[in-house]
C-alpha positions in Angstrom: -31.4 38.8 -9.6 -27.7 37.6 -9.9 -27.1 39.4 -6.4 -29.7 36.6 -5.1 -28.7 34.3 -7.0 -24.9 35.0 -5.3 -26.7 35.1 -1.6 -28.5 31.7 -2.0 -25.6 30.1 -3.2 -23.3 30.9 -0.3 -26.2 30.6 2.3 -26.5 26.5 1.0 -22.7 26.3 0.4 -22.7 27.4 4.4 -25.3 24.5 5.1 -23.0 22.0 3.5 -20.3 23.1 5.3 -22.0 22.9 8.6 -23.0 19.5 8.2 -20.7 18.1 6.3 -17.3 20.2 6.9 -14.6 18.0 4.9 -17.0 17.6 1.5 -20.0 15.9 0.0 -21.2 13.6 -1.9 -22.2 14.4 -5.8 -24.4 10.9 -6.2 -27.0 9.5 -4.8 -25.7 5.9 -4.9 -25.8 3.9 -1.4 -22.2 4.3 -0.3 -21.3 7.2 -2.5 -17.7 9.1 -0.5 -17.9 12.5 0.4 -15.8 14.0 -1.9 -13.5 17.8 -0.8 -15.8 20.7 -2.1 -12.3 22.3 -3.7 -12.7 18.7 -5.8 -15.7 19.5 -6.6 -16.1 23.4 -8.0 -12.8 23.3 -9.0 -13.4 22.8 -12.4 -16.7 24.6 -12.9 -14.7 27.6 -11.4 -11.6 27.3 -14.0 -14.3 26.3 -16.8 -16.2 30.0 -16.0 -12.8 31.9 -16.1 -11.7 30.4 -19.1 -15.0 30.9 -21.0 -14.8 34.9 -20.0 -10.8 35.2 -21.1 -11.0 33.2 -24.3 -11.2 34.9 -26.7 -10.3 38.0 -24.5 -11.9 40.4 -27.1 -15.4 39.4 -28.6 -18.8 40.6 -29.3 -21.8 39.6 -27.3 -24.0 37.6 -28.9 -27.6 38.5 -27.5 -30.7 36.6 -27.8 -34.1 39.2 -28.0 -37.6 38.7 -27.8 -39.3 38.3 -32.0 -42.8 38.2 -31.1 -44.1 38.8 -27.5 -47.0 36.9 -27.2 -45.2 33.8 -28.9 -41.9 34.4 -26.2 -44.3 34.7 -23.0 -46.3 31.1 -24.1 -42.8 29.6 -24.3 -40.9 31.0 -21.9 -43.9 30.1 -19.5 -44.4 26.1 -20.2 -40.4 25.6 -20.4 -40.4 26.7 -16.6 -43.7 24.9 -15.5 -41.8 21.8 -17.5 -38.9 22.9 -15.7 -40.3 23.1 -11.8 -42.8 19.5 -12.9 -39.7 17.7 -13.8 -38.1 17.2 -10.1 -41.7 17.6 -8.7 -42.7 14.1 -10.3 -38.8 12.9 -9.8 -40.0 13.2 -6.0 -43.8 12.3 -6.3 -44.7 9.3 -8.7 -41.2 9.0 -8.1 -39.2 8.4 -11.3 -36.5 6.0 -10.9 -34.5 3.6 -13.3 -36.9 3.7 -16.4 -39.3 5.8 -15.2 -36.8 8.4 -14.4 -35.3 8.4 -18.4 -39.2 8.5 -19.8 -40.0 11.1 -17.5 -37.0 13.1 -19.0 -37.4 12.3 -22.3 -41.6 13.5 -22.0 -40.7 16.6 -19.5 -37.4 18.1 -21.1 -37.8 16.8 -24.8 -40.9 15.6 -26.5 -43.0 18.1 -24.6 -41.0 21.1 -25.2 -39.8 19.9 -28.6 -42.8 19.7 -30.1 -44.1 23.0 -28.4 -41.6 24.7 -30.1 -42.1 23.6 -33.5 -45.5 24.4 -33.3 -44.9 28.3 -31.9 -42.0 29.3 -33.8 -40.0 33.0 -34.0 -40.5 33.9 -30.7 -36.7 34.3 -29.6 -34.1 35.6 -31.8 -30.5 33.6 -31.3 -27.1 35.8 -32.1 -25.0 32.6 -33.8 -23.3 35.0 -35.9 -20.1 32.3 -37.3 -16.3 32.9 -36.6 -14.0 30.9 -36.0 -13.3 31.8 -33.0 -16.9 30.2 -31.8 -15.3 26.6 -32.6 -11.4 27.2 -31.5 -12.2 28.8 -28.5 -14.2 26.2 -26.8 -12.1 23.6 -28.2 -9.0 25.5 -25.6 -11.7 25.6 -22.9 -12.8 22.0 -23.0 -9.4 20.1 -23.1 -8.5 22.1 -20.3 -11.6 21.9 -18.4 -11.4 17.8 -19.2 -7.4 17.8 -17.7 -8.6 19.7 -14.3 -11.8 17.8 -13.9 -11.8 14.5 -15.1 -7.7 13.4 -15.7 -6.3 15.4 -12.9 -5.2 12.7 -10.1 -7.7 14.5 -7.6 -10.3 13.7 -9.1 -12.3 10.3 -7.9 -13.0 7.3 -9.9 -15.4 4.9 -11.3 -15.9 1.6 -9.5 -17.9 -1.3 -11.5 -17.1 -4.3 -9.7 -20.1 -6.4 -9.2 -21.6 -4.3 -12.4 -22.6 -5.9 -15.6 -20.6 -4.0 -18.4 -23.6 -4.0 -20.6 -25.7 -2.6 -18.1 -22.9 0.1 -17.6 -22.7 0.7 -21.2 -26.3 0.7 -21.7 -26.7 3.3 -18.8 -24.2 5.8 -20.1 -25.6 5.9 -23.3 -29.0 6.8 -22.4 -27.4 9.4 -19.7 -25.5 10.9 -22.7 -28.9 11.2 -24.6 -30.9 12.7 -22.1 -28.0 14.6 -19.9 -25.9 15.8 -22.4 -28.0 16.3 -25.2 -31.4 17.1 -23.7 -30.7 18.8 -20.7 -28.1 21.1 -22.9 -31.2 21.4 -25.3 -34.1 22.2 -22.9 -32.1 24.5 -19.9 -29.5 26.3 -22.4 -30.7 26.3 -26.2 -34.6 26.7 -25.0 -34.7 28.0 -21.2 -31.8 30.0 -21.0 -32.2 31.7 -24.2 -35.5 32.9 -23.5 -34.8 34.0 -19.7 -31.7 36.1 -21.2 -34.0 37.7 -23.7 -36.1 38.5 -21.3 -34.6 39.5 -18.1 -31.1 40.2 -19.4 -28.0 37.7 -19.9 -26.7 37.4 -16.6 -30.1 36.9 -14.9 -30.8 34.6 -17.3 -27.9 32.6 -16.6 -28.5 32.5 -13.3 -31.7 31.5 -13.3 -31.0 28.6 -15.5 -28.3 27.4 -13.7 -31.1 27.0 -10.7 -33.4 25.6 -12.4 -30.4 23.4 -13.7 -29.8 22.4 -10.5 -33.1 21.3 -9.4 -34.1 19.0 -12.0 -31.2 16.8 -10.3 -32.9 16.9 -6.9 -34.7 13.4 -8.2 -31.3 11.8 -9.2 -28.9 12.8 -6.6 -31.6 13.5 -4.0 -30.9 11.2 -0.3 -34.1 12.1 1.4 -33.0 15.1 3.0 -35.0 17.9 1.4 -33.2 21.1 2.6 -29.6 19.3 2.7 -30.5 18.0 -1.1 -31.7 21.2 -2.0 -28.0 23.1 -0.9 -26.3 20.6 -2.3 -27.7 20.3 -5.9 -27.5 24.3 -6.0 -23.7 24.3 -5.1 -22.5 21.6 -7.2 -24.6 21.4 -9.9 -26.1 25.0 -9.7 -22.0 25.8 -10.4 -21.8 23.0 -13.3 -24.6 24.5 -14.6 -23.5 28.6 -14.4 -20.5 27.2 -16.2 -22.4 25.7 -18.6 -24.5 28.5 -18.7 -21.6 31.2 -19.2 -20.4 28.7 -22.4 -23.4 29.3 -24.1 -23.9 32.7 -23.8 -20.1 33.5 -25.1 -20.1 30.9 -27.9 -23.7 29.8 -28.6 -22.2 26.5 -29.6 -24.6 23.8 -28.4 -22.2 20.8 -29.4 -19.6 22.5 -27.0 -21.7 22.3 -24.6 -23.2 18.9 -25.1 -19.4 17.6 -25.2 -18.5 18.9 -22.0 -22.1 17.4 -20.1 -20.9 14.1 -21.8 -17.5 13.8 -20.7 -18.7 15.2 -16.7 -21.1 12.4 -16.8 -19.3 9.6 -18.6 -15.2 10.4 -18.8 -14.9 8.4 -15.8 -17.3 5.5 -16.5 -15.6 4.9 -20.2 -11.9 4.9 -18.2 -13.1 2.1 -15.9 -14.7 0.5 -18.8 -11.3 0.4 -20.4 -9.4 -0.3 -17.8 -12.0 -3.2 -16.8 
């Protein structure tokens, strides 16, 4: 599974590169710049090596399956949630309004309230040190300098923009983003893939599915181009994301680090607005 996984990365990261050689584009906005691929997985590559070096020596903290028939039920309507989400991103299709209710049903409500209703089926490791707080703390401030301060990295433009309309956006992004796509494809999907096919395939196939919810936001029309492109740069994001919660099982880490990749840069033009 993580030998595919490997395969169809490289085979889309060699699309990209043969039709758009010098970068691409991580937004869907009209007019968005290509932006240098080394820009681009950069940080989720330093953010991976960091998360498997810090702390160098620590236990793994496993997730196993508590009651079968509970975990298969689960583990079955997450990914049918999972592949429906960028399905009706493409379909009905979800944009502006639509596109945050559809999350909020799809990746939320729905699952949420699944989940309290079929209860004990995965078992989580969180077992408490303090290492599970300082360590992502190291990884997050240096994943935040490389990624988001680092001169390299682009910028926000708001000219023409309404600064409430800005604000307003960003807030519901870090809602649904960071908190519920942290919630539904790490604390819920993930989990319950590395219970059952093993942590690494289980990582893998979350970051995919990670990737393809965003083929309704940062889709341009072109299927097989969108498709390469969402699995390279946020198929990475997401294995990086992926890798933090396996190694910490810190949710909040996690959600930090979505917020600041989807609003560090909106905040510093705010401020400098």
């Amino acid at each position: 599974m993580v030998a595919a996984g490997a395969v169809l990365w490289i085979v889309s990261f060699a699309v990209l590169l043969v039709v758009s050689p010098l970068g691409t584009s991580v937004s869907s906005d009209p007019g968005a710049e290509a932006i240098a691929y080394w820009v681009t997985l950069l940080p989720s590559a330093v953010g991976i090596s960091l998360v498997l070096l810090i702390p160098r020596r620590s236990l793994a903290r496993i997730a196993v399956v508590q009651e079968r028939r509970r975990f298969l039920i689960t583990t079955v309507v997450l990914l049918v949630l999972a592949a429906l989400f960028p399905l009706a991103s493409a379909t009905i299709p979800l944009q502006g309004e639509l596109y945050v209710l559809g999350k909020l049903l799809l990746l939320i409500i729905i699952p949420g309230g699944l989940l309290l209703l079929v209860r004990r089926s995965v078992q989580i490791d969180f077992r408490n040190s303090a290492a599970r707080w300082w360590a992502p703390a190291i990884v997050i401030v240096l994943w935040v300098i490389v990624s988001q301060v680092a001169p390299w990295n682009p910028t926000f433009d708001i000219g023409g923009l309404d600064p409430a309309f800005v604000v307003t956006a960003a807030v519901a992004t870090a809602l649904t983003a960071g908190v519920g796509e942290e919630l539904f494809c790490r604390r819920w999907l993930q989990t319950r893939l590395e219970a059952g096919l093993g942590a690494w395939s289980g990582i893998v196939i979350g970051s995919f599915a990670f990737a393809l919810m965003h083929l309704g936001s940062h889709g341009t029309g072109e299927f097989f181009i969108d498709v390469a492109r969402v699995i390279v740069v946020q198929g990475s994001f997401g294995l990086f994301l992926g890798i933090m919660w396996w190694r910490y099982r810190n949710l909040f880490a996690n959600v930090v680090v979505h917020v600041f990749a989807n609003g560090w840069a909106v905040a510093a033009a705010l401020v400098a607005a």
